[in-house]
C-alpha atoms as an extended CHARMM CRD file, in Angstrom:
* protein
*
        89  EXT
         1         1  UNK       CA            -27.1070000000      -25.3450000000       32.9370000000  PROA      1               0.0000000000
         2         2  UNK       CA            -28.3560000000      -28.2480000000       30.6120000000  PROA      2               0.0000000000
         3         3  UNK       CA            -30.6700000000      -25.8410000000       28.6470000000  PROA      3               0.0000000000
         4         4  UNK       CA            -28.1830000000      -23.7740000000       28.2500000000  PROA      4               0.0000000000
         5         5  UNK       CA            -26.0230000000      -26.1640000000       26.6490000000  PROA      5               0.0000000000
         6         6  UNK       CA            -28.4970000000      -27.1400000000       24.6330000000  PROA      6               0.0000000000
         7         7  UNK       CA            -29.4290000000      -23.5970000000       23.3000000000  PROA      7               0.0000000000
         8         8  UNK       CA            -25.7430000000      -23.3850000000       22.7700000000  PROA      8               0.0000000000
         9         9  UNK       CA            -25.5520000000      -25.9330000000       20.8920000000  PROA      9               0.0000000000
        10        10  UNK       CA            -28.5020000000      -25.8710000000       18.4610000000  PROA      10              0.0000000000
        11        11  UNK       CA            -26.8190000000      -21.8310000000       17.1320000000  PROA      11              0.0000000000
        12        12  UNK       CA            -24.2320000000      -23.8910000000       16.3750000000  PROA      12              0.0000000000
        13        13  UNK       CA            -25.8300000000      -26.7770000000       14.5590000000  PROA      13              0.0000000000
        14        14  UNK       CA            -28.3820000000      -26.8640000000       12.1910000000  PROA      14              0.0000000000
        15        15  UNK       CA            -29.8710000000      -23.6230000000       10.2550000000  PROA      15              0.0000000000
        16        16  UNK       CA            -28.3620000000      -21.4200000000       13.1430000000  PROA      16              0.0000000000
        17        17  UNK       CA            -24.7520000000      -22.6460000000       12.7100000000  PROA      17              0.0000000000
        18        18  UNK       CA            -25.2160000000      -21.9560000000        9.0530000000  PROA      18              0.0000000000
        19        19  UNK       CA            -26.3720000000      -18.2120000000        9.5690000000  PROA      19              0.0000000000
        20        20  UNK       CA            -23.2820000000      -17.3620000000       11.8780000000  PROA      20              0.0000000000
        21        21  UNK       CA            -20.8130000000      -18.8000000000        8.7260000000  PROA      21              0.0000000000
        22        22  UNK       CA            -22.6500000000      -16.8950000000        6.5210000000  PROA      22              0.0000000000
        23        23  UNK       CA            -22.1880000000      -13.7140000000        8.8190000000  PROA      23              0.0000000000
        24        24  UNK       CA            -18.7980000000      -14.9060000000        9.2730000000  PROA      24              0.0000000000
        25        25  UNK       CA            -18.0500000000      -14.8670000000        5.9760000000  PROA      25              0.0000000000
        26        26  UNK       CA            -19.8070000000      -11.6190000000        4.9260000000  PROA      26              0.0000000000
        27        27  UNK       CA            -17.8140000000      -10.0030000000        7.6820000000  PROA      27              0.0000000000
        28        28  UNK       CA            -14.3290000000      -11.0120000000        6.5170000000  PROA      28              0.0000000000
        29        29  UNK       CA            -15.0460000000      -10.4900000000        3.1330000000  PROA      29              0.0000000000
        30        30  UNK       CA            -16.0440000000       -6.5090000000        4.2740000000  PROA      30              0.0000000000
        31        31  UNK       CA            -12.7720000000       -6.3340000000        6.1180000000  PROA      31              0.0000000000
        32        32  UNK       CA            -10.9270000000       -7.5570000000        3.3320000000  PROA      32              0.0000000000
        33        33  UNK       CA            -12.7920000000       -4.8020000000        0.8570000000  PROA      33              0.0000000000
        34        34  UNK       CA            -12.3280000000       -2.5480000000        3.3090000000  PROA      34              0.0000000000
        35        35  UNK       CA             -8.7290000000       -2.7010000000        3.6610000000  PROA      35              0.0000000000
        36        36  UNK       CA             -8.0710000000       -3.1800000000       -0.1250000000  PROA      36              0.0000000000
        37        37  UNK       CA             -9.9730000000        0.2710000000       -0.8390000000  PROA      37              0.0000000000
        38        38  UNK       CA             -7.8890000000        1.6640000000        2.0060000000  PROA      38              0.0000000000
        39        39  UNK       CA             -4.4260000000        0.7960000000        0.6090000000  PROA      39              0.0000000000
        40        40  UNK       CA             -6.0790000000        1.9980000000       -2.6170000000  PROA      40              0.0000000000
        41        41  UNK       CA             -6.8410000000        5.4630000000       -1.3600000000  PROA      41              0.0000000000
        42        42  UNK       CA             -3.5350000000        5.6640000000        0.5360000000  PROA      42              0.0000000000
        43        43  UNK       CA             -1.6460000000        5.1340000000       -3.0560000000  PROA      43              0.0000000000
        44        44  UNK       CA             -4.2720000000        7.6990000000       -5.0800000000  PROA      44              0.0000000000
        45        45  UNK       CA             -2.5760000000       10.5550000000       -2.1630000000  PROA      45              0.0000000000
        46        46  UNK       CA              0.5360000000       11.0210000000       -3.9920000000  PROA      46              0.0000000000
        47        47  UNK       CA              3.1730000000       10.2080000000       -1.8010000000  PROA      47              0.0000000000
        48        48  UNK       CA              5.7240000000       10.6570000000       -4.0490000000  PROA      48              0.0000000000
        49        49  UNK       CA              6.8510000000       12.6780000000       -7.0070000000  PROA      49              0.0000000000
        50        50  UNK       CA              4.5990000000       12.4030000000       -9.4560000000  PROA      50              0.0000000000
        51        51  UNK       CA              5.5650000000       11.4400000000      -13.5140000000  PROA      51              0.0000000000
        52        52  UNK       CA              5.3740000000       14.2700000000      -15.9230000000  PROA      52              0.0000000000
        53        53  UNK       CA              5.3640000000       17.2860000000      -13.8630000000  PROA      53              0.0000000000
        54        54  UNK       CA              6.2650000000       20.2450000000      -16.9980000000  PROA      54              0.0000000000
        55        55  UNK       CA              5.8280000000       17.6430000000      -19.4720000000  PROA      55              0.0000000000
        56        56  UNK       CA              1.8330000000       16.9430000000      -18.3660000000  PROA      56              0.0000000000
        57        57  UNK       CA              1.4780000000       20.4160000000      -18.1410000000  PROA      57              0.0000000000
        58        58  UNK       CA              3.2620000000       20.9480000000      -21.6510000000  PROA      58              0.0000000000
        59        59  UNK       CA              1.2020000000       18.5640000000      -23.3270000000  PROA      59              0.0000000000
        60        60  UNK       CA             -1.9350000000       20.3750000000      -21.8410000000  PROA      60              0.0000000000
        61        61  UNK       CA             -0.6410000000       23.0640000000      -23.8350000000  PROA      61              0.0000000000
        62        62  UNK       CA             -0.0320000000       22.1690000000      -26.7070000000  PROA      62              0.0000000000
        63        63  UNK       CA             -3.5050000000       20.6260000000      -27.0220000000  PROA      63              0.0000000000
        64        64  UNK       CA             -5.0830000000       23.6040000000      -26.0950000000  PROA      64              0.0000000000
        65        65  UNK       CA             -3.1530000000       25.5560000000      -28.4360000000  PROA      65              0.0000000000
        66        66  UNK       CA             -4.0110000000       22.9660000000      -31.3110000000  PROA      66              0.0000000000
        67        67  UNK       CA             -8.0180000000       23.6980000000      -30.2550000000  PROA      67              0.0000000000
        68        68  UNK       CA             -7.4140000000       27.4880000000      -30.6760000000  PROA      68              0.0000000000
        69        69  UNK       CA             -7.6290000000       28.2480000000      -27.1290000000  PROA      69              0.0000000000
        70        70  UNK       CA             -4.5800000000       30.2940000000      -26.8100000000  PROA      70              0.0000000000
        71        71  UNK       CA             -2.2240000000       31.9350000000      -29.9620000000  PROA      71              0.0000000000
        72        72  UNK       CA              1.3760000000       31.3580000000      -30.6450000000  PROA      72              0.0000000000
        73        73  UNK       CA              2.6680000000       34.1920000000      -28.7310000000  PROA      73              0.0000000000
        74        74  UNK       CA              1.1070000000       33.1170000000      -25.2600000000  PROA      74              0.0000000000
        75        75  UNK       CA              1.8390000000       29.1660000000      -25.9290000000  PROA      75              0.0000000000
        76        76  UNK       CA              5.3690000000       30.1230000000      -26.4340000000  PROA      76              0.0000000000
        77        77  UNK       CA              5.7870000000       32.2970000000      -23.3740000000  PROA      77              0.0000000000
        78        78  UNK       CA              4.0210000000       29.5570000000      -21.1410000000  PROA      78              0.0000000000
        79        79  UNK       CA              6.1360000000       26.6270000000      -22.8520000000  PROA      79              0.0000000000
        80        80  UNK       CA              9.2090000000       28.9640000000      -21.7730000000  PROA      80              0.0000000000
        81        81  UNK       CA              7.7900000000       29.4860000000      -18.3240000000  PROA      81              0.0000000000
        82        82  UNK       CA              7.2270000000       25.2400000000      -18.3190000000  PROA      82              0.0000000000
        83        83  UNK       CA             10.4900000000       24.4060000000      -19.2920000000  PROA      83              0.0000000000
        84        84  UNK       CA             12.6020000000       26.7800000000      -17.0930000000  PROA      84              0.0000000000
        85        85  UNK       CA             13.9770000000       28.7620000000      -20.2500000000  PROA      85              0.0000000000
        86        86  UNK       CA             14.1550000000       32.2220000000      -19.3550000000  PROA      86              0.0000000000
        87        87  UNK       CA             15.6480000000       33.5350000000      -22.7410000000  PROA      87              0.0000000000
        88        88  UNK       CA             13.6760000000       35.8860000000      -25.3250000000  PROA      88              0.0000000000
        89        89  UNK       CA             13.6950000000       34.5660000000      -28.7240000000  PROA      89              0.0000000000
């Protein structure tokens, strides 16, 4: 029982005692990161409405009307389809 004690003792003293803080500390921080990118994914999955909606997909758009991608007949009918306006001009 005395050795034992004694091997006990010197992991926790010395350059032994040292390596288990170190572990110690590495661990915690890991737990820490881990839980920080966790809350972080749980926030990036939306659970809520998200800002913009039509006007995000308005602004998309009108960009790629400004580029050339689409002529003034089709942005029109799509910014009519976007903003719920059913009318024909």
């Amino acid at each position: 029982m005395g050795d034992f004690w004694h091997v006990c003792m010197n992991l926790m003293t010395g350059s032994g005692g040292v390596l288990m803080m170190l572990a110690m500390i590495v661990f915690w921080i890991g737990v820490v990161v881990l839980l920080a990118l966790g809350v972080r994914w749980l926030l990036r999955q939306g659970g809520g409405p998200r800002k913009g909606g039509a006007e995000d997909a308005l602004r998309i758009r009108e960009r790629r009307f400004a580029a050339g991608e689409m002529d003034r007949k089709e942005f029109e009918e799509r910014r009519r389809t976007l903003l719920g306006d059913s009318s024909d001009s």
